[in-house]
C-alpha positions in Angstrom: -29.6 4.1 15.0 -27.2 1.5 13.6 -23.6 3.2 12.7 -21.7 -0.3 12.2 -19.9 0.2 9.0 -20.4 -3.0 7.9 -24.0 -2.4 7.4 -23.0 0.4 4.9 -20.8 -1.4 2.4 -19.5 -5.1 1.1 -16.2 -5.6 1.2 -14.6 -6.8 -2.2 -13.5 -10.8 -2.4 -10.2 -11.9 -0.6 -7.1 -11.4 -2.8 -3.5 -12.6 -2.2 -0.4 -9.6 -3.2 3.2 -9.8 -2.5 5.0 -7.4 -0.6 8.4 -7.6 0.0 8.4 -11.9 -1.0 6.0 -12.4 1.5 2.1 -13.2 0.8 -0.7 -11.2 2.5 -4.4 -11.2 2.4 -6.4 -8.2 1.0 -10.0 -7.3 -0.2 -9.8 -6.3 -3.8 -10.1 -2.5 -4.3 -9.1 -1.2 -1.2 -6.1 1.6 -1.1 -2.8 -0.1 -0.7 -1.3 2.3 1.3 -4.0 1.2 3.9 -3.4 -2.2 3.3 0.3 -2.1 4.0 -0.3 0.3 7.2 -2.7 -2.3 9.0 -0.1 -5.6 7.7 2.4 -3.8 9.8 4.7 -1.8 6.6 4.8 1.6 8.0 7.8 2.6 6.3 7.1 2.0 2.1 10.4 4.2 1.0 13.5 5.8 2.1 14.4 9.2 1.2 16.3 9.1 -2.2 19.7 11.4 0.0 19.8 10.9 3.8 18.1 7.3 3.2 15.4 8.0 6.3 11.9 6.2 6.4 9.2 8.1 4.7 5.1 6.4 5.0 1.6 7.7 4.5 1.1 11.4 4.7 -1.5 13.3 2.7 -3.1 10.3 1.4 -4.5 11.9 -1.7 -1.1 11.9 -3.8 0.2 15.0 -3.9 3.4 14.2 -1.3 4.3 11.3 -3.0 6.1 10.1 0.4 4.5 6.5 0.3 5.7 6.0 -3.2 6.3 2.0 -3.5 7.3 -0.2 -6.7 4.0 -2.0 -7.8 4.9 -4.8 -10.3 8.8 -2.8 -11.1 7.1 0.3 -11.5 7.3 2.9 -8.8 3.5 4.7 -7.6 2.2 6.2 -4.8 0.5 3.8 -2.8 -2.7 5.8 -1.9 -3.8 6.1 -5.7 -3.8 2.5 -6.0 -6.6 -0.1 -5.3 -5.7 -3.7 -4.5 -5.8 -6.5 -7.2 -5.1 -9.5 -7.5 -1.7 -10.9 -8.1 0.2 -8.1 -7.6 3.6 -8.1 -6.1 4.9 -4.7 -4.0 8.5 -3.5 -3.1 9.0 -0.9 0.1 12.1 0.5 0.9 15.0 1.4 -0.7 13.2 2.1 -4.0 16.5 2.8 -5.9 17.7 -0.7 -4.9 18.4 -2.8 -8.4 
């Protein structure tokens, strides 16, 4: 039996997004909190009082601990599928 997952599904076409002023490759609809793990951002906010790192937890929304700014607007990363064009702030979210 053949379990290679890419015999299961097609990945969606190659799509540029800015994160932090830098350009990265993605396939349109993944989740973005899984496409900023694997490009190396492990740490997408810091904790609005003792400023620490906060990243992926629960994955499904509910933590909100990898909250980013998509496009000014702040969103939890794992409830939001990759398009083209768009441009993606970690860190200090409270920043101006």
């Amino acid at each position: 039996m053949n379990l290679r997952i890419s015999d299961y599904f097609e990945r969606g076409k190659k799509v540029k997004i800015i994160v932090n002023e830098n350009t990265i490759e993605a396939h349109e609809g993944e989740c973005l909190s899984v496409v900023l793990f694997i490009s190396n951002h492990k740490n997408l906010r810091l904790s609005p009082k003792r400023k620490e790192n906060r990243g992926m937890f629960c994955l499904m929304g509910s933590c909100q601990e990898c909250a980013v700014l998509l496009n000014g607007k702040k969103v939890t990363s794992c409830n939001i599928f990759i398009k083209e064009g768009m441009t993606v702030k970690t860190g200090d979210l409270d920043e101006s």
